[in-house]
C-alpha positions as YAML, in Angstrom:
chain: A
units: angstrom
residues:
- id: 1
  name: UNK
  ca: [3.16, -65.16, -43.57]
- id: 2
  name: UNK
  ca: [5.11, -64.50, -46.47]
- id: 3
  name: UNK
  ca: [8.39, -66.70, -47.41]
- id: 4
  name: UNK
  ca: [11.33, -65.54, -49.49]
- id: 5
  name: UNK
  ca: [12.91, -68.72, -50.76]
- id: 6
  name: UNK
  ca: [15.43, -69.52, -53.45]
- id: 7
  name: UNK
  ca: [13.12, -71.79, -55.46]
- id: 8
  name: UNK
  ca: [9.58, -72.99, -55.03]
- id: 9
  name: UNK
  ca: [7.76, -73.36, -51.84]
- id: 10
  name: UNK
  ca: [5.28, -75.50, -52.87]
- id: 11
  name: UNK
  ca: [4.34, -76.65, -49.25]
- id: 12
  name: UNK
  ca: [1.12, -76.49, -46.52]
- id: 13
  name: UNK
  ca: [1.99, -75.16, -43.75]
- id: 14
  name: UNK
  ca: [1.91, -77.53, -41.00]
- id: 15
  name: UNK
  ca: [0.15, -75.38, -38.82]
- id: 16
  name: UNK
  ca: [-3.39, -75.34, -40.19]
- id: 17
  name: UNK
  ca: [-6.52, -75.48, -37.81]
- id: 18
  name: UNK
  ca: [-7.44, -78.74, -39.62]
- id: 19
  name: UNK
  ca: [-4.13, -80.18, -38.01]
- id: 20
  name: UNK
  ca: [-4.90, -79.68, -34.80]
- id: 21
  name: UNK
  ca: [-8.10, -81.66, -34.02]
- id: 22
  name: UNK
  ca: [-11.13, -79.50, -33.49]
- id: 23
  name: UNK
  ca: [-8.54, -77.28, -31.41]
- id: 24
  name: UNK
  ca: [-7.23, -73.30, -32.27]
- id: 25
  name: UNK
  ca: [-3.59, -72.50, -31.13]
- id: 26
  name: UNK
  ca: [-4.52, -69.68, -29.19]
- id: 27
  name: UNK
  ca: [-1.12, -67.57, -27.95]
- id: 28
  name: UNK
  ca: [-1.43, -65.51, -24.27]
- id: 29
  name: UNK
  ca: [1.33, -63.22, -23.31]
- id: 30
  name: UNK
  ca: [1.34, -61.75, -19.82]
- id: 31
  name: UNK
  ca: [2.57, -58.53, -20.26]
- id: 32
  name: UNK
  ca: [5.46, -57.34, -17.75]
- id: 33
  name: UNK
  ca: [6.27, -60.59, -16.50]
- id: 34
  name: UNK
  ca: [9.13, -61.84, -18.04]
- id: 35
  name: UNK
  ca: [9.89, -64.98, -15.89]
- id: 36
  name: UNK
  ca: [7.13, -66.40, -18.86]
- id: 37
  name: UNK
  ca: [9.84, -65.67, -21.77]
- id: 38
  name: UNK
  ca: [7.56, -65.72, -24.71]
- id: 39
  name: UNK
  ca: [3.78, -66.37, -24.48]
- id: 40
  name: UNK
  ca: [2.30, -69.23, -23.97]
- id: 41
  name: UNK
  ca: [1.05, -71.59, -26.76]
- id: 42
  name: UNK
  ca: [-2.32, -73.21, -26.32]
- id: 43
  name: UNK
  ca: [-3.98, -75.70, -27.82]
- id: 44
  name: UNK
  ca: [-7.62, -74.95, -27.08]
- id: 45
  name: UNK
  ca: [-11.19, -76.08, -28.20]
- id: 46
  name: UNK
  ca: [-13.21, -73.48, -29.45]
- id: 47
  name: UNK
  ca: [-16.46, -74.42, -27.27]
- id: 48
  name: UNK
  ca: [-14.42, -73.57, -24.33]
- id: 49
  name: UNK
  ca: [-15.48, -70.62, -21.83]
- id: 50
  name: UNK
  ca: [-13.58, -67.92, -21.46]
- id: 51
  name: UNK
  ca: [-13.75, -67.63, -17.85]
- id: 52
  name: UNK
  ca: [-12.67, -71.54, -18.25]
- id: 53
  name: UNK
  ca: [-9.74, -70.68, -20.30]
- id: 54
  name: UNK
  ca: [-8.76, -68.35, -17.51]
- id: 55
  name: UNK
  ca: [-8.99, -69.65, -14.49]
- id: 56
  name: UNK
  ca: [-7.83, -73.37, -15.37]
- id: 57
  name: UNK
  ca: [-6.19, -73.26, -18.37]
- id: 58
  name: UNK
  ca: [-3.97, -69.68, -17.77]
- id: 59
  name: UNK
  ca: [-4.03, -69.93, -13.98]
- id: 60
  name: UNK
  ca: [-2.32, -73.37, -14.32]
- id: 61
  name: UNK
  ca: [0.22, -71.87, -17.26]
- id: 62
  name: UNK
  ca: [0.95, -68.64, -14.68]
- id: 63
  name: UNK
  ca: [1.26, -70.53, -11.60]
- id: 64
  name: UNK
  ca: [5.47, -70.92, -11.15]
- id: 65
  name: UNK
  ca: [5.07, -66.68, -10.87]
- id: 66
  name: UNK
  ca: [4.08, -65.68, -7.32]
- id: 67
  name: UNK
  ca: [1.82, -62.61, -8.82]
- id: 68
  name: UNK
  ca: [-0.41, -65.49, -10.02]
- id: 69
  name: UNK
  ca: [-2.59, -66.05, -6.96]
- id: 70
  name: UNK
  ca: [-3.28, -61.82, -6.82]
- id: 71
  name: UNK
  ca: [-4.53, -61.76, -10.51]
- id: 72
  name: UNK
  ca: [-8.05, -60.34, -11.25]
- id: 73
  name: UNK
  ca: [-8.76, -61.23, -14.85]
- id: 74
  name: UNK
  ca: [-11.95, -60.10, -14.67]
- id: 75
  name: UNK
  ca: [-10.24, -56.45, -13.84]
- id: 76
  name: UNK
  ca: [-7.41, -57.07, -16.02]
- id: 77
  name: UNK
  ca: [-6.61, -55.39, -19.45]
- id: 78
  name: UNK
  ca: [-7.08, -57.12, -22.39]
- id: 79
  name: UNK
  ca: [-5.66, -56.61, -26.21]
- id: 80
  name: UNK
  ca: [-6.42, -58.88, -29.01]
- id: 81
  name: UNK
  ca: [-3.86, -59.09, -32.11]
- id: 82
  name: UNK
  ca: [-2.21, -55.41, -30.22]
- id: 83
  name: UNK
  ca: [-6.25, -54.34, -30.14]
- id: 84
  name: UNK
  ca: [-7.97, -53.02, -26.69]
- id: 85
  name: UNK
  ca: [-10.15, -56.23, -26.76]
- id: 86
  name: UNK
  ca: [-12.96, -56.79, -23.55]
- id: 87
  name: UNK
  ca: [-13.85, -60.64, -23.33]
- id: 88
  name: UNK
  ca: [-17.06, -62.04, -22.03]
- id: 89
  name: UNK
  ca: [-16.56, -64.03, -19.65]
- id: 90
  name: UNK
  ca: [-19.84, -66.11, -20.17]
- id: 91
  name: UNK
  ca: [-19.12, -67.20, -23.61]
- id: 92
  name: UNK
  ca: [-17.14, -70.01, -25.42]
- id: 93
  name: UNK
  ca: [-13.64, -68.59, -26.89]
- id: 94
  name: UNK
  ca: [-15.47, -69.39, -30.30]
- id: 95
  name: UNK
  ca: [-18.07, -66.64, -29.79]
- id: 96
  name: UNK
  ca: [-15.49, -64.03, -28.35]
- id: 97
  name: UNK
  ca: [-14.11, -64.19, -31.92]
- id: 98
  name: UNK
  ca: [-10.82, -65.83, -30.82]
- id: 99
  name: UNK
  ca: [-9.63, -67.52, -33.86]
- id: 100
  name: UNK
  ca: [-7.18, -69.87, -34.95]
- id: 101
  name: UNK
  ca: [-3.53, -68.15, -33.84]
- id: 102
  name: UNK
  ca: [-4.64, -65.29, -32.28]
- id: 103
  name: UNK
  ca: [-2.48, -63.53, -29.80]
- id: 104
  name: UNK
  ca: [-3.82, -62.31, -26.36]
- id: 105
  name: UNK
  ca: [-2.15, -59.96, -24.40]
- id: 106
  name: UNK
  ca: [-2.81, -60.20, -20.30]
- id: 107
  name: UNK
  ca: [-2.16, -56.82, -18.54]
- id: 108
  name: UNK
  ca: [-2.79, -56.79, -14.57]
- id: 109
  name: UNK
  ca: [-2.48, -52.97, -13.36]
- id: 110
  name: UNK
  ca: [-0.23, -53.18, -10.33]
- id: 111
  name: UNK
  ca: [1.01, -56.45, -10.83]
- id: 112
  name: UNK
  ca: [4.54, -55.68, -12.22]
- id: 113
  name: UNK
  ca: [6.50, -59.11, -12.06]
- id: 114
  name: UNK
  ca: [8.89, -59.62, -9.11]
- id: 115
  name: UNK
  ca: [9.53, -57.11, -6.75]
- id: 116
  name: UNK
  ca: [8.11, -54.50, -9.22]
- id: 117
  name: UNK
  ca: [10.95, -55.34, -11.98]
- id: 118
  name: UNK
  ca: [8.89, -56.65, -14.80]
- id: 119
  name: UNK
  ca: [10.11, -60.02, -14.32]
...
């Protein structure tokens, strides 16, 4: 990220990998469902499964939302940093090439937020 200042910024950002022990932040958006104002920020280990992120990790983050219980992420669409992205289910976030601050996007065809409104 770039920084306009008025002097030097001569400072790490605090936000490295290395700061976060052995974890990646790892941001999830559910798109259309905007009781969940931003997405959510997770602190995740890299040897984690995918299919574990989703169904403890994100199904415990989604849960206040009554669409929650109806979600299919096996059937759901995916996008990586804004890229059609297809997970594998099977494998650790590490070999799915999620890196350190990615952003996932969650898209569940016909699951539009509360009563259809996108919230």
């Amino acid at each position: 990220m770039t920084v306009n200042s008025i002097g030097p910024y001569e400072f790490p950002p605090l936000d490295l990998e290395a700061n976060f022990h052995g974890n990646r932040l790892l941001y999830v958006g559910w798109d259309r469902h905007l009781m969940f104002c931003s997405p959510f920020a997770l602190a995740v280990s890299p040897a984690m499964g995918f299919s574990e992120l989703c169904e403890q990790v994100l199904r415990a983050a989604m849960a206040a939302h009554p669409d929650t219980a109806k979600v299919d992420f096996s059937a759901s669409v995916w996008l990586l940093n804004d890229e059609p992205w297809t997970p594998d289910f099977a494998a650790s976030l590490d070999a799915n090439g999620l890196r350190h601050k990615d952003m996932l996007r969650l898209q569940t065809p016909g699951l539009n937020g509360l009563g259809n409104s996108a919230s």
